[in-house]
Residue frames as qw, qx, qy, qz and C-alpha x, y, z in Angstrom:
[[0.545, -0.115, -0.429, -0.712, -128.00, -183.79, 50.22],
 [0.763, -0.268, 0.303, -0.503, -130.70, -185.69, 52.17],
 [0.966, 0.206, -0.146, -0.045, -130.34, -189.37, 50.09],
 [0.571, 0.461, -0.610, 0.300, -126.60, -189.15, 50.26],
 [0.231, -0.424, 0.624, -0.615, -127.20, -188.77, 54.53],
 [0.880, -0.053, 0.176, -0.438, -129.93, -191.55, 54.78],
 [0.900, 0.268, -0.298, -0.173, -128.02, -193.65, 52.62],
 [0.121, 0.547, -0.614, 0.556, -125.22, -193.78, 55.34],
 [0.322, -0.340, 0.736, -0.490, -127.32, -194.90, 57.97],
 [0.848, -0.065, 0.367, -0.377, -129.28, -197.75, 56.37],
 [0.103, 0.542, -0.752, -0.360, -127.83, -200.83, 55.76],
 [0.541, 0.099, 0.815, 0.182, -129.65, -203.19, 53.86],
 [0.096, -0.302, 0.558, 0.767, -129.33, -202.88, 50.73],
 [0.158, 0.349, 0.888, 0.253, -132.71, -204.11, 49.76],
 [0.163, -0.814, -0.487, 0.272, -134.72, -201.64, 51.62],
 [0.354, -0.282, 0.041, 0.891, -131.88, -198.59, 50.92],
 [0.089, 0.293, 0.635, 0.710, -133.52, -197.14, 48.23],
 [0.414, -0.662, -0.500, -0.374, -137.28, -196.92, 49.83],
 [0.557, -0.396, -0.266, 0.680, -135.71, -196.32, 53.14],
 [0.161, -0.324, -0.054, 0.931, -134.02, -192.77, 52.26],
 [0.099, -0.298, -0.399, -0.861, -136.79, -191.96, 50.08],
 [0.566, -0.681, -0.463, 0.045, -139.36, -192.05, 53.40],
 [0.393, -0.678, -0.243, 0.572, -136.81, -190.41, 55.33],
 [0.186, 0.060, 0.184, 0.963, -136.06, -187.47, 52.67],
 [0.281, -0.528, -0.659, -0.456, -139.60, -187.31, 52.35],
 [0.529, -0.652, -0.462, 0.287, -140.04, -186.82, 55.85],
 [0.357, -0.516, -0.012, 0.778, -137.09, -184.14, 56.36],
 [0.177, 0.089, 0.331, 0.922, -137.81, -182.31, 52.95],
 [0.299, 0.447, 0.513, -0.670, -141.63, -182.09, 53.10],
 [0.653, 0.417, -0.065, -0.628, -142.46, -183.19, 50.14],
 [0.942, 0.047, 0.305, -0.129, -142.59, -186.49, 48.03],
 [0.153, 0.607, -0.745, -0.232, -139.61, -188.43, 46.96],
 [0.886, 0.317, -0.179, -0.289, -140.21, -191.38, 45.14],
 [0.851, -0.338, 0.369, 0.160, -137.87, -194.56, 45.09],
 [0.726, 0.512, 0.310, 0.337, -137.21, -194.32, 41.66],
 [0.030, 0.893, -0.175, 0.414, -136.04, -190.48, 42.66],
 [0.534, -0.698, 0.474, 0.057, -133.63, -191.85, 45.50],
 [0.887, 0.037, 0.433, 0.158, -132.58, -194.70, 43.27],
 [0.637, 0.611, 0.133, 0.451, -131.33, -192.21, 40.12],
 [0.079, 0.881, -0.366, 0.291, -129.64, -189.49, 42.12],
 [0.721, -0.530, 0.415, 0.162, -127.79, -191.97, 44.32],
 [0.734, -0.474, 0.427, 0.233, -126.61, -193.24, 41.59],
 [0.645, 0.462, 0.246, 0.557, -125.87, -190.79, 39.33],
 [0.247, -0.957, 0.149, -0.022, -124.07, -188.51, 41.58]]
């Protein structure tokens, strides 16, 4: 999945979250929320 790849290359942990949800956004074409990177990271 996109979030699990993004979440690989950024590391600070503050930003991680908003981070891969911009770049899924970007690669999926459509909106992905923080709150939507924040629950499937970490409830996969």
């Amino acid at each position: 999945m996109v979030l699990e790849m993004c979440s690989e290359q950024v590391d600070s942990s503050r930003s991680l979250y908003r981070s891969c949800a911009e770049m899924a956004s970007l690669i999926l074409g459509e909106t992905i929320t923080t709150r939507q990177a924040y629950y499937h990271l970490n409830n996969h």
